[in-house]
C-alpha positions in Angstrom: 0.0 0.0 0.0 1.0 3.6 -1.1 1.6 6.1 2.0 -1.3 8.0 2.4 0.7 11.0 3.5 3.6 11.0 0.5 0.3 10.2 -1.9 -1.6 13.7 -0.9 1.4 15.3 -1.1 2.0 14.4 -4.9 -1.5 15.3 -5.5 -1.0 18.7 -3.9 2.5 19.4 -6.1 0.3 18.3 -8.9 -2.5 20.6 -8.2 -0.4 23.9 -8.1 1.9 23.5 -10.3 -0.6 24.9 -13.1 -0.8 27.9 -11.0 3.0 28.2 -10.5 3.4 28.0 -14.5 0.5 30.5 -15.1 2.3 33.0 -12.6 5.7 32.5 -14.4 4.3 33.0 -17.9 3.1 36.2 -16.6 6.8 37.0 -15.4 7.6 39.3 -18.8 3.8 41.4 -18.8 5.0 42.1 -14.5 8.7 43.2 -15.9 7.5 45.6 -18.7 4.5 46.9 -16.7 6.2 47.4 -13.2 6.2 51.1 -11.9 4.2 52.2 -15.0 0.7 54.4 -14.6 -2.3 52.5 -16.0 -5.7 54.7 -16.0 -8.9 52.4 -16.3 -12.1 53.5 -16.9 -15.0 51.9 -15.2 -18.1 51.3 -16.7 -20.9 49.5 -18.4 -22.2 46.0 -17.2 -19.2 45.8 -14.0 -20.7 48.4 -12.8 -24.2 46.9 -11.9 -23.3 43.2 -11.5 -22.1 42.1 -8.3 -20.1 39.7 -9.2 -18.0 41.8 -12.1 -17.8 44.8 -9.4 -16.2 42.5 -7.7 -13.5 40.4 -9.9 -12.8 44.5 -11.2 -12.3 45.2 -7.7 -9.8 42.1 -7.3 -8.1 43.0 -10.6 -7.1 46.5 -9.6 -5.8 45.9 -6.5 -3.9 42.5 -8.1 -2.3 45.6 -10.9 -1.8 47.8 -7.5 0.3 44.5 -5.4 2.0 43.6 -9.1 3.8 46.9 -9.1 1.3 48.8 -11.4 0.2 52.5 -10.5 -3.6 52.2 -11.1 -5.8 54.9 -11.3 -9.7 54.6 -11.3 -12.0 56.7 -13.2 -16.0 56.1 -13.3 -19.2 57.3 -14.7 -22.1 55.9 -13.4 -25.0 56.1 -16.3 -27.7 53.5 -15.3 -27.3 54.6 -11.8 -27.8 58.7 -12.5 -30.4 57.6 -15.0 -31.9 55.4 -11.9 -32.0 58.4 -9.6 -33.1 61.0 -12.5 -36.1 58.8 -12.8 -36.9 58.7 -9.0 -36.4 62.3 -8.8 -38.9 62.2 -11.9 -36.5 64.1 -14.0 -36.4 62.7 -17.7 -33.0 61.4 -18.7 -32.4 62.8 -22.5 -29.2 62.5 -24.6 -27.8 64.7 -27.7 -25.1 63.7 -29.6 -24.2 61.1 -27.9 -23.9 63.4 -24.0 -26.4 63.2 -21.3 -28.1 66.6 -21.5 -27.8 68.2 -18.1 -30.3 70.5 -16.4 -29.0 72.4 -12.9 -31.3 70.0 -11.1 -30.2 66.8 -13.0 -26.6 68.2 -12.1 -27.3 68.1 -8.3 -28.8 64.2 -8.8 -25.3 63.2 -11.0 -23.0 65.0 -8.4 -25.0 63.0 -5.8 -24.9 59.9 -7.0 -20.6 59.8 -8.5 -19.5 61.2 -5.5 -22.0 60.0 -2.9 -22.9 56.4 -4.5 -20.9 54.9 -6.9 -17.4 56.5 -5.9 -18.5 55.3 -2.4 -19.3 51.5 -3.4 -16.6 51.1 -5.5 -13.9 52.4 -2.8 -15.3 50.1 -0.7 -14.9 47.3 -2.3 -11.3 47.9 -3.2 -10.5 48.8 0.1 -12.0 45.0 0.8 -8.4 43.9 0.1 -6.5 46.5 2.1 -6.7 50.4 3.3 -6.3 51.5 -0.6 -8.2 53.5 -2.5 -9.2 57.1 -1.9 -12.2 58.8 -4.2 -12.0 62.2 -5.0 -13.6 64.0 -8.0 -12.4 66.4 -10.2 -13.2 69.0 -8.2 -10.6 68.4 -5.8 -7.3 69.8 -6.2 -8.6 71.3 -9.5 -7.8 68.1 -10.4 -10.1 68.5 -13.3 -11.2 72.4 -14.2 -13.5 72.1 -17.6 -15.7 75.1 -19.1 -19.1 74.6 -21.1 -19.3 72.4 -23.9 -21.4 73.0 -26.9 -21.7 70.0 -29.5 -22.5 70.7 -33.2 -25.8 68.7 -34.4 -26.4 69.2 -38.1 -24.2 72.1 -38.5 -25.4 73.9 -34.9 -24.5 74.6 -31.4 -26.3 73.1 -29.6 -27.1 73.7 -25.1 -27.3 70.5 -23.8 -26.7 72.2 -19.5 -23.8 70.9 -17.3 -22.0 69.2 -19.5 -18.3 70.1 -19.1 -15.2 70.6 -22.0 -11.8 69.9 -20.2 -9.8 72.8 -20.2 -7.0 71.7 -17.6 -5.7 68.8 -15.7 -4.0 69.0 -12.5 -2.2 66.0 -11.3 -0.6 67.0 -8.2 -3.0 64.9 -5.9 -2.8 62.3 -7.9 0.7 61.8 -8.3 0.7 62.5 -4.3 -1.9 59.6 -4.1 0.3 57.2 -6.4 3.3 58.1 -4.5 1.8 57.0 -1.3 0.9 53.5 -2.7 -2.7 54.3 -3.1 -5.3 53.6 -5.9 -7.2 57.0 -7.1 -11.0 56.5 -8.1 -11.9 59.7 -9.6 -15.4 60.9 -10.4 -15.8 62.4 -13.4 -17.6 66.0 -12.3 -15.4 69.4 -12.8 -15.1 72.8 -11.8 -15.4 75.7 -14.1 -12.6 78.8 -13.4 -15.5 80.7 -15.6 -18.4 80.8 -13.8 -18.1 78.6 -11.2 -20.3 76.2 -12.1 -20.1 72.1 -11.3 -20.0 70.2 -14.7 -21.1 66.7 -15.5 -17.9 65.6 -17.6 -18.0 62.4 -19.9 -16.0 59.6 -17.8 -14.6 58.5 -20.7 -13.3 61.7 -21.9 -11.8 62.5 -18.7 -9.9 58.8 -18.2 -8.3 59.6 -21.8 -7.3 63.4 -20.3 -5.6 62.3 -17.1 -4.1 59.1 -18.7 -2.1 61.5 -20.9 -1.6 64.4 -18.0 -0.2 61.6 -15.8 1.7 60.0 -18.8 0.1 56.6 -18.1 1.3 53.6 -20.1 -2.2 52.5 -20.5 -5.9 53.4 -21.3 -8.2 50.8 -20.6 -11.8 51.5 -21.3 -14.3 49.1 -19.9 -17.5 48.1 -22.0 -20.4 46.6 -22.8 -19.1 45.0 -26.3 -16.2 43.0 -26.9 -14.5 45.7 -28.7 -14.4 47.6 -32.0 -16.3 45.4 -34.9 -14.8 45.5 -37.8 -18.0 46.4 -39.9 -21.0 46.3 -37.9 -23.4 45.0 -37.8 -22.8 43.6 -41.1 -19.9 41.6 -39.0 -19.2 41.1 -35.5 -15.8 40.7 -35.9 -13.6 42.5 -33.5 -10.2 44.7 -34.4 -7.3 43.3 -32.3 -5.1 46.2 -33.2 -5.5 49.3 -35.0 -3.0 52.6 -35.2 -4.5 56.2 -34.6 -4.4 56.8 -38.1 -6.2 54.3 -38.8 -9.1 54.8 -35.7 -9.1 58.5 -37.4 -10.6 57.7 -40.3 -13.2 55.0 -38.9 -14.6 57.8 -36.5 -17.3 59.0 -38.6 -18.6 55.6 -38.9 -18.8 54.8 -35.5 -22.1 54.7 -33.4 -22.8 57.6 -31.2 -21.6 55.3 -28.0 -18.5 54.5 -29.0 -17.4 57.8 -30.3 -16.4 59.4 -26.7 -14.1 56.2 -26.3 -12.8 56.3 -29.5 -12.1 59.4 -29.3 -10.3 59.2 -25.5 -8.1 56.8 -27.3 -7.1 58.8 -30.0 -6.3 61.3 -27.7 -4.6 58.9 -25.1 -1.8 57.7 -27.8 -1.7 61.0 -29.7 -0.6 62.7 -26.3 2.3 60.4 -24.8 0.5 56.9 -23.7 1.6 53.8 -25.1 -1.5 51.9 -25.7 -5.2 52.6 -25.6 -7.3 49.4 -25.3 -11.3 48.9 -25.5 -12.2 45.8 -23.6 -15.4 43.8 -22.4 -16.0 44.4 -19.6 -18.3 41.8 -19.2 -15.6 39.1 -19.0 -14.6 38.5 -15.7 -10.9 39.4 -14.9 -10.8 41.3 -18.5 -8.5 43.3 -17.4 -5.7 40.4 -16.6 -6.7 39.0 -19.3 -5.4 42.0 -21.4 -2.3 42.9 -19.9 -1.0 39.9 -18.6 -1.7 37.5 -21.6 -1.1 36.8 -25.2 -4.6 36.4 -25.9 -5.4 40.0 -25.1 -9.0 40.8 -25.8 -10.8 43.6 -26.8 -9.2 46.8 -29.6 -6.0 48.0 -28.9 -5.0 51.5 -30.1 -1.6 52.2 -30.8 0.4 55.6 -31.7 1.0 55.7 -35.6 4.4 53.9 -36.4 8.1 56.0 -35.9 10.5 55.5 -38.7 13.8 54.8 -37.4 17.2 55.1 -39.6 17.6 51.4 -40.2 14.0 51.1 -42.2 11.8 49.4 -39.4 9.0 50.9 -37.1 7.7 50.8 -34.2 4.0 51.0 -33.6 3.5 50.3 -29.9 5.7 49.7 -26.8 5.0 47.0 -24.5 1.6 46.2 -25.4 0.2 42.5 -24.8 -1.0 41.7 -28.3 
């Protein structure tokens, strides 16, 4: 008869030594990505389901323990649109914004900085004291002035919706420095009128990625990335330069624009890699930096001629 005790023990070696190879295969993402700034937008579907909110939670502080510098920014859509309704204020968009009364502007302050901000640094700080939330608000972290879309050729008022004008990252670089993870709601000041202004989360996670010179945008979504030619085809762009996003912008549904367009400005301002991913996916954001099989659309700076003929299109991106 086998010894019971030397035969659990060989089942035990057996059993983790998958995980020891996964963590070693991950050894060259840790090496590339250690020390750098990586700015993720939060959104979509992980931000209602309980179970996503938490494997994002788990991710981000995994990036944080890794050697990574994240930094958090959220929206909270379904849940202003939530409280809108209770307050019996209709929710209406233009051009693809949320248009914003004064009273609509108290109920989105309320809920980014009150709710969701609150929620989500709870659960980080789950794993350890962590996160802190501020907005852009604080610090004039974020100072924006009124923006006025174009529809068919005309201004257009849509209320509190805010235009970056300037990013200030001294509190978050003093954050970072301190080992802790930012979660920044997306609301700004104006240095015009003083107003508070309801500020596209998106938008602003693309702003401070580049202030901050982050290595990575990762936007958080609802589809698996950017289709190729939908919905004639549901077939996802792995990689695409800005160039290239450029000139697929005017194509692009009304929701994807603003992230398209933070990742355009992301890599044409001084970050590495911009990437689109599904949010939906548990651990989606592991997934994409840690693994060959990144998912989701990865934007990357137009190629640099160098003297001996080759390019370069991205640096240290997973895919």
């Amino acid at each position: 008869m086998s010894d019971p005790i030397t035969k659990s023990s060989t089942t035990r070696k057996h059993t983790a030594l998958p995980k020891a190879r996964i963590l070693v295969e991950a050894l060259p993402w840790l090496t590339r990505h250690h020390g750098k700034t990586v700015v993720i937008k939060f959104g979509g579907n992980a931000m209602v389901n309980e179970e996503l909110k938490a494997a994002f939670a788990q991710d981000v502080v995994f990036l944080r323990h890794a050697g990574l510098r994240p930094v958090v920014v959220h929206g909270g859509g379904p849940q202003i649109s939530a409280a809108l309704d209770k307050h019996g204020i209709a929710s209406e968009f233009k051009a693809g914004l949320r248009v914003t009364t004064e009273d609509a502007m108290d109920v989105v302050r309320m809920v980014l900085a009150g709710q969701v901000q609150r929620e989500l640094v709870g659960l980080l700080n789950q794993h350890g004291p962590l996160a802190v939330g501020i907005t852009g608000e604080d610090a004039h972290t974020i100072t924006a002035t009124k923006h006025w879309p174009e529809i068919d050729g005309e201004r257009v008022d849509i209320g509190r919706v805010g235009e970056i004008t300037v990013i200030d990252t001294g509190a978050l670089e003093a954050l970072l420095a301190d080992g802790r993870i930012p979660v920044v709601s997306s609301i700004a000041r104006s240095q015009d009128d003083g107003h508070v202004y309801n500020v596209n989360a998106d938008t602003a996670a693309a702003a401070l990625a580049a202030a901050l010179g982050a290595e990575t945008l990762m936007v958080l979504t609802d589809v698996e990335g950017l289709y190729e030619d939908w919905p004639d085809s549901d077939e996802v762009i792995s990689r695409l330069t800005a160039s290239q996003l450029e000139e697929l912008l005017p194509e692009l549904s009304a929701g994807m624009v603003p992230k398209m367009e933070g990742c355009l400005h992301a890599v044409r301002n001084g970050v590495s890699t911009a990437r689109v991913i599904d949010g939906r996916v548990q651990h989606s954001i592991l997934l994409e930096i840690f693994t060959d099989e990144g998912i989701g659309t990865m934007v990357v700076p137009d190629a640099v001629e160098h003297g001996n003929g080759e390019s370069e299109g991205n640096k240290g991106g997973a895919q």
